[in-house]
N, C-alpha and C positions, 0 to 999 in steps of 0.2 A: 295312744292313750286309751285306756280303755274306756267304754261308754257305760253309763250311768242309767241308761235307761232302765233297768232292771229296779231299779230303786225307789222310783220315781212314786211308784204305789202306793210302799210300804212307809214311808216319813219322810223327813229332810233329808234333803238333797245334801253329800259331803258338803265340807269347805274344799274352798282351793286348793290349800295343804296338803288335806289329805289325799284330794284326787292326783295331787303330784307325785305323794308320799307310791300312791299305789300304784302309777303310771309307770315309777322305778321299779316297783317288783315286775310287773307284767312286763317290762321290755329285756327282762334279764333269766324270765321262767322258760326253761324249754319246752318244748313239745306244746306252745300255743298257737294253734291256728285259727285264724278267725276267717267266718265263711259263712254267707246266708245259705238257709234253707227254707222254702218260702213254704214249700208242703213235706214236711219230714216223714221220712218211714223210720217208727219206736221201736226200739225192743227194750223192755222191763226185767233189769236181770235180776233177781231176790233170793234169798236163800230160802222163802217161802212160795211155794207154787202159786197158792193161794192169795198171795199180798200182790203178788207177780200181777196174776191175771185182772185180779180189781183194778190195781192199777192203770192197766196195759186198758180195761173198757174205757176207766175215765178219762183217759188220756185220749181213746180212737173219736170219744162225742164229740171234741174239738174242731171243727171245719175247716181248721188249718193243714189239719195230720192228714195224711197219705192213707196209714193203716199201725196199728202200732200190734205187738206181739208182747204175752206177759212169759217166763219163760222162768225153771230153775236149775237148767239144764248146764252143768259149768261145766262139761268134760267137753261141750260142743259152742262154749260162748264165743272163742273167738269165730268160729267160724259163722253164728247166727249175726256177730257185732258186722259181720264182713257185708253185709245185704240191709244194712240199715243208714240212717243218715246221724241218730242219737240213740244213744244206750244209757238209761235211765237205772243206774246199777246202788246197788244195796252195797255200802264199803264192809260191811258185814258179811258178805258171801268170800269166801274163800275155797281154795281147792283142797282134797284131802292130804294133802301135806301139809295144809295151812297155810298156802304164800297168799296173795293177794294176787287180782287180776285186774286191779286198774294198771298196772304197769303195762302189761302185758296189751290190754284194748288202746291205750293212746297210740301205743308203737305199729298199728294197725296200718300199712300202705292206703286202703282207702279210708283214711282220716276221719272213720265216725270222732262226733263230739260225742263227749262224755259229762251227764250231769249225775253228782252224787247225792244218793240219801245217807245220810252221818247222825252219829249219835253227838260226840261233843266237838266243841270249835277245835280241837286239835283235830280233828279227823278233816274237817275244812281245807287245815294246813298244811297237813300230807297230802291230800287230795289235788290242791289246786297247784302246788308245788309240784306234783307228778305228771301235770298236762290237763287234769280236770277243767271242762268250762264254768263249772259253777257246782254248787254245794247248796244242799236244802236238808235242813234236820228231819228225820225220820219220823216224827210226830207230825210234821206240816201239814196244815190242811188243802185238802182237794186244788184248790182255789191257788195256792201258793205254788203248788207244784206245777201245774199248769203256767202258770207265770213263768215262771223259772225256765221253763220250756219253750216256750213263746220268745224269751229276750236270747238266750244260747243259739237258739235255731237263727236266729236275727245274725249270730256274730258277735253276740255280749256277753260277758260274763258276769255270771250270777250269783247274790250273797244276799239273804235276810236281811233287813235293817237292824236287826234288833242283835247280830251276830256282828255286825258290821264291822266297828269300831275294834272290837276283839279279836277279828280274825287278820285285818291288816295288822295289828300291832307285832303279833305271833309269825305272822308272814315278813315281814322288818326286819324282826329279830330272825328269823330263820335263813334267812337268805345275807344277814349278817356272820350269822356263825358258819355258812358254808362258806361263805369267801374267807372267813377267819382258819378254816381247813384246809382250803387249797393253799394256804399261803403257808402253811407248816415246813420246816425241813424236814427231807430221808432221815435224820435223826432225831428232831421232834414227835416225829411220826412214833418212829422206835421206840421211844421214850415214854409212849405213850401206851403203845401199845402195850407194853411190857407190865403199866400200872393198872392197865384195863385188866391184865389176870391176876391183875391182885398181889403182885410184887413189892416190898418196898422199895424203899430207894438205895440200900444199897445190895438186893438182890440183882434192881435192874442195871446197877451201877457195873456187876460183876459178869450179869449176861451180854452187855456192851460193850464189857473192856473198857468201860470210862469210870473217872472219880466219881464219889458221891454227890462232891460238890457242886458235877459239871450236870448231875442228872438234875440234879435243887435246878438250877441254871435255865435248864432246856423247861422244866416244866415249869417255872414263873414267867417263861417267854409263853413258850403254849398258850398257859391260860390268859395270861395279856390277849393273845392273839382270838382265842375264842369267845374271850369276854365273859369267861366262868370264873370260879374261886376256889372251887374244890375238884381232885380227882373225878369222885363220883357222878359228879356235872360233866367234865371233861369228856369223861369217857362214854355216857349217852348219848351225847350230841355229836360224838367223832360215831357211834354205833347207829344213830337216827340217821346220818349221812352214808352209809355203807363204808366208814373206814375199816380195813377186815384188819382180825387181828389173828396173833400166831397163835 
């Protein structure tokens, strides 16, 4: 289960419930490893040099830190993430093609933790879903981040109070509609896929070789299964999870 000390600061302590409610997401997210670091070495990755390096000072005055590094250097992050024990990354920096690089730093063999600065709680939710140890909204102050810091380095994983309540719900739900994905059939899939580009139903009925009525069929099962009501729903949440489509 995960520990709460993170919290502890910032207001009341969950209920029961929900530290069970979140006990179930965290034993089912991959790529979380839990591990102290008693004197961490930082690097601050931003898509601003500048934000980077403030950072990265207020972070070294800490007499817990090692040495911390502010840094916007993304052609070289994994290799700088490789020499560190936490990487305090801006979910806002991407590469010039535009992917993201928090995938890319969890999958790291030497297991730096990963805490993010995010603009809204969805970003929380992709974040901590992808292997992030904790999430702190990019406005936080000084004080907050540094916390945040302090409880991940410990082995905890970190969430605002005031985000709290909103970001397990979306996390519930999110790791509901992936199991509700995995559990699709090779022809649900299809079926699905085929209405993600915008086909109707008896387009996709004719690129399938099945009735119309079989395609109604398959996609009132789907959405049963994913817990949507509309196509349009359907097919974000199969595209949020990486179902590829034709």
């Amino acid at each position: 289960m995960p520990n709460y000390a993170g919290l502890e600061g910032a207001g009341t302590i969950p209920s029961h419930i929900e530290q069970e409610r979140v006990a179930v997401v965290w034993r089912q997210a991959s790529g979380l490893r839990l591990s102290s670091r008693e004197h961490p070495r930082v690097l601050v990755l931003h898509r601003r040099l500048l934000v980077a390096q403030v950072l990265a000072k207020i972070v070294s005055a800490e007499p817990a830190v090692a040495w911390s590094l502010g840094s916007d250097d993304i052609a070289h992050a994994a290799f700088l993430a490789k020499t560190v024990d936490v990487v305090i990354l801006d979910t806002a920096t991407r590469r010039p093609d535009g992917s993201e690089l928090l995938g890319e730093l969890v999958a790291l063999p030497t297991g730096a933790i990963i805490l993010c600065l995010g603009g809204p709680e969805d970003d929380a939710v992709r974040a901590l879903l992808q292997g992030a140890r904790g999430w702190v909204p990019d406005d936080a102050s000084p004080e907050v981040l540094v916390e945040a810091l302090a409880e991940v380095s410990r082995g905890h994983v970190y969430l605002p109070q005031k985000s709290y309540v909103d970001v397990v719900d979306r996390l519930v739900h999110a790791r509901s509609r992936q199991a509700g994905l995995r559990s699709l059939t090779n022809r649900q899939r299809a079926v699905l896929e085929c209405l993600g580009q915008g086909m109707s139903i008896h387009e996709t009925a004719a690129a399938l070789s099945i009735s119309p009525n079989t395609v109604r069929t398959h996609r009132t099962r789907l959405f049963a299964k994913l817990g949507v009501r509309s196509v349009v729903e359907a097919v974000e949440n199969a595209r949020d999870k990486g179902l590829p489509h034709r």
